[in-house]
C-alpha positions as CSV (number, residue, x, y, z in Angstrom):
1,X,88.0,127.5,87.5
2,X,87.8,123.8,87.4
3,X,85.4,122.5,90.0
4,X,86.7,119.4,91.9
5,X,85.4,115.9,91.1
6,X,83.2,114.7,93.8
7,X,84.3,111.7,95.0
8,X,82.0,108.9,96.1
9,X,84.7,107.0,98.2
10,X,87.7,106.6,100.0
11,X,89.2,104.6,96.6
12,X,88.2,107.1,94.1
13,X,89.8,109.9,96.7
14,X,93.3,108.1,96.5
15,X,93.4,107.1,93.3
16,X,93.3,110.6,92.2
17,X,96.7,111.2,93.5
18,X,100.5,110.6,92.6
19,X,101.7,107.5,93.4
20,X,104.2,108.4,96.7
21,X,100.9,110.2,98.0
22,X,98.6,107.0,97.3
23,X,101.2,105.3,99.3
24,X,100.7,107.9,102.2
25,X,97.3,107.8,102.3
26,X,96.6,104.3,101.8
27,X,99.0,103.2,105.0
28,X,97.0,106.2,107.2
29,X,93.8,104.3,105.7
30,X,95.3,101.1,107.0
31,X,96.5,102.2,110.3
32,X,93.1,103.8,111.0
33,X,91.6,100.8,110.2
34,X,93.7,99.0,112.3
35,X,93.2,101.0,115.1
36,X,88.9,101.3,114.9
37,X,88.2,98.4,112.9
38,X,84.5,99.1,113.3
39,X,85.0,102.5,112.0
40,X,83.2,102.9,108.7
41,X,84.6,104.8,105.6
42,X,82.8,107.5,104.5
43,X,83.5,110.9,102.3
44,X,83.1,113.7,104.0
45,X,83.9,117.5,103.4
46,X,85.1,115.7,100.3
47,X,88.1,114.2,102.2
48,X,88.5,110.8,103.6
49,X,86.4,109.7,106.9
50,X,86.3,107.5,109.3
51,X,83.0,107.1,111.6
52,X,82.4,105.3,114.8
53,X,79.0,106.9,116.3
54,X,79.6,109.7,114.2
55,X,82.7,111.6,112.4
56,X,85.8,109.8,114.6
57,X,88.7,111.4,112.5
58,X,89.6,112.9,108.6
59,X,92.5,113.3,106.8
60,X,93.3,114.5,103.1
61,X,96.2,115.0,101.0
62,X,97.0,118.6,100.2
63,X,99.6,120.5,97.5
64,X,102.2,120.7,100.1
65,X,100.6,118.7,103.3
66,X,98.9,115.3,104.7
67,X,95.8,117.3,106.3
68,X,94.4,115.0,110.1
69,X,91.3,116.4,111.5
70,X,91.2,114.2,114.7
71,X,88.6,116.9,116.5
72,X,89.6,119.2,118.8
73,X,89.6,117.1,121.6
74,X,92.2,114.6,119.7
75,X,94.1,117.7,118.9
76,X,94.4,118.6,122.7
77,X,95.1,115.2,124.2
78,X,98.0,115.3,121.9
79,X,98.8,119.2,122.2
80,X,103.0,118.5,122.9
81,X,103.4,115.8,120.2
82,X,101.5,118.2,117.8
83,X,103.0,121.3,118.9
84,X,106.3,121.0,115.9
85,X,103.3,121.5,113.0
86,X,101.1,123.3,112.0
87,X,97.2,123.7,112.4
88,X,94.2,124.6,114.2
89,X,91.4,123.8,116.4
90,X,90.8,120.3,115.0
91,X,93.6,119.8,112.4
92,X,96.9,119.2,112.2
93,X,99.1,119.4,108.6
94,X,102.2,117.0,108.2
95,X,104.2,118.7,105.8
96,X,105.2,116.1,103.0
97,X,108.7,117.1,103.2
98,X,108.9,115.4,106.5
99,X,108.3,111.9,107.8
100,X,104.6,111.2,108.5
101,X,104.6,110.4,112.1
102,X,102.2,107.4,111.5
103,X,102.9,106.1,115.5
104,X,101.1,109.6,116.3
105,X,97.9,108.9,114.0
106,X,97.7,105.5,115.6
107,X,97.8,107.0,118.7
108,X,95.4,109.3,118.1
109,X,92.8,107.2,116.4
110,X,93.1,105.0,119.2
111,X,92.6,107.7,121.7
112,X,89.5,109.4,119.4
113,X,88.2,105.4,119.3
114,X,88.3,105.1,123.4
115,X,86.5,109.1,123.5
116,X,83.6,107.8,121.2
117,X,83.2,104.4,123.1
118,X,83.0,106.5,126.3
119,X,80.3,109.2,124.8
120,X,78.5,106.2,124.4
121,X,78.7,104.2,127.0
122,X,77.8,107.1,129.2
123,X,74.5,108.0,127.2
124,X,73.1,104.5,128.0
């Protein structure tokens, strides 16, 4: 079995994919961005991460599926809009055959960037 190169950073993740799933992942990249643009990038789990006082959200392109890992708490503020795919406690999986619902990740980033600004706020 072939072990999995170990990537060092969000540009060496992407680049290791087809072209129609660079485009994917590079406008999630962008719309997270846009959304926390103090977030830093980061690779963790060996998938792309964004962190804002630590891990605000992941995502990751899969054989069949765009993987989101927005937490559990950015999978229950969202629970309805989510509810059509699949996942679990802190992930969601867009199946490439469908639209990516970019508007949702935006939303959620933007909710997860709010929840972190929060924790933090309420620590001091």
């Amino acid at each position: 079995m072939e072990a999995k190169p170990a990537f060092k950073t969000i540009d060496e993740y992407i680049a290791a994919f087809p072209e129609n799933i660079q485009e994917i992942l590079n406008k999630i990249r962008a719309i997270i961005h846009d959304a926390a643009p103090e977030a830093t990038e980061a690779i963790s789990y060996q998938i792309p991460t964004f962190k804002l006082n630590g891990n605000l959200v992941h995502f990751g392109a899969f054989k069949g599926h765009i993987g989101f890992y927005p937490t559990p708490s950015g999978m229950a503020k969202f629970e309805k809009e989510l509810s059509p795919y699949a996942g679990a406690k802190g992930s969601v999986r867009f199946p490439l055959s469908e639209p990516i619902p970019y508007d949702l990740i935006r939303r959620i980033v933007e909710f997860r960037v709010s929840e972190v600004r929060e924790k933090a706020r309420a620590k001091k």
